[in-house]
N, C-alpha and C positions, 0 to 999 in steps of 0.2 A: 389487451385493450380491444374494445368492440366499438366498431361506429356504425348506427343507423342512419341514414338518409330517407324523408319520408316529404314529401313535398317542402313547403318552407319549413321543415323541422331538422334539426341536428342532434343525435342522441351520441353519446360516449358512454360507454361502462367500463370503469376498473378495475383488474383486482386488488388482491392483497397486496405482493410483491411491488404492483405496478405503481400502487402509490406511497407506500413507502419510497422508491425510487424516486417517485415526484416530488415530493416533500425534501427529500435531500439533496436532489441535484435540480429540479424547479422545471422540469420539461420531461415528458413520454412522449413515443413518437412509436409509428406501426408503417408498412409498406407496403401494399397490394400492389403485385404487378400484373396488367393485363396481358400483354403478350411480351414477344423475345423481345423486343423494340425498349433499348434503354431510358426513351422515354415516355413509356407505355406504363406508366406507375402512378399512384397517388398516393402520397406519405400524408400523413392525419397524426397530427399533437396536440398535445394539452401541454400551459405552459403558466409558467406565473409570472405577471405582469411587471416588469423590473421597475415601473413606475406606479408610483401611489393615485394609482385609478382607483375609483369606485364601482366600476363597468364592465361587463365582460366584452370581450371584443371579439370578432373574428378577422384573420388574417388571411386572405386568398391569395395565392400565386397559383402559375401553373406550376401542376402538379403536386401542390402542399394546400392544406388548408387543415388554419391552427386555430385555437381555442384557447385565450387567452383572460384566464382567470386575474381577478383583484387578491391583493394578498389577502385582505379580511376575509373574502371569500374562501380563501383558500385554507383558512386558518379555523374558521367555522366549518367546512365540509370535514374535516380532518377529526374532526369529535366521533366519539364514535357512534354516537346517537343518530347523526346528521347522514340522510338518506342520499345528496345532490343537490345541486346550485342548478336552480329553473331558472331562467331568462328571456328576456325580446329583446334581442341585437337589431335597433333600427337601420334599414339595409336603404332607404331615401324611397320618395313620393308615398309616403305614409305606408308601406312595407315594414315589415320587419320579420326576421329569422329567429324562431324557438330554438333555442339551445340549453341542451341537459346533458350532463354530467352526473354521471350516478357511479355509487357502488354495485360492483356486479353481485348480487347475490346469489346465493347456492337455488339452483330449480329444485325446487321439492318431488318432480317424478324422474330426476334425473341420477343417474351411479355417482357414487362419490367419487370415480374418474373426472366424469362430467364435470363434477363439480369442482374439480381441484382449482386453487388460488382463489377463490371466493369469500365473500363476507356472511357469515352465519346468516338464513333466512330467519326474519321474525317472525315469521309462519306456522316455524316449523314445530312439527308437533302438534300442527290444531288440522281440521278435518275441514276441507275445501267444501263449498255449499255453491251448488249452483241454482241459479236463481234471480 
């Protein structure tokens, strides 16, 4: 699992293994530790809403900040067509936090190292144009 932080934005990318994992036990979770200091960490999940919300939500403590998907949501991203669940988490005083969730796809100038546990690019095979 990858997390972006980019002003009011929140990106997550999954792989393969990662969401299979999600779909069956309804929660992924990652741990970056800043230094020795135990709690010098921030843990970042994705999770499915145990209640019949409609909304994505985000959930802040210190040191956790989760991403709490609706089950439709979650059931619709799970197709295999289905690229990520975009959203605006209203955050108050007319604010609100972009939050995406996506499939991680494979990078097309990347080794198939690189690319291990990824989601096939639809890309791939066409000749990049810049422009």
């Amino acid at each position: 699992m990858k997390i972006r932080i980019q002003g009011n934005s929140l990106r997550i990318r999954v792989g393969r293994s990662e969401l299979a994992h999600f779909l069956h036990e309804g929660r992924i979770e990652d741990t970056v530790q800043f230094t020795p200091a135990p709690e010098a960490r921030l843990t970042y999940a994705l999770e499915v809403s145990s209640a019949d919300t409609k909304q994505t939500q985000v959930r802040y403590s210190p040191q956790e900040v989760a991403v709490i998907l609706a089950p439709r949501q979650v059931v619709q991203w799970s197709q295999e067509t289905e690229v990520g669940v975009y959203t605006q988490v209203p955050i108050g005083a007319g604010d609100s936090l972009e939050v995406i969730v996506e499939k991680d796809f494979a990078c097309l100038d990347r080794s198939d190292e690189g690319n291990k546990d990824t989601f096939a690019n639809p890309l791939a095979g066409t000749n990049c144009q810049v422009g």
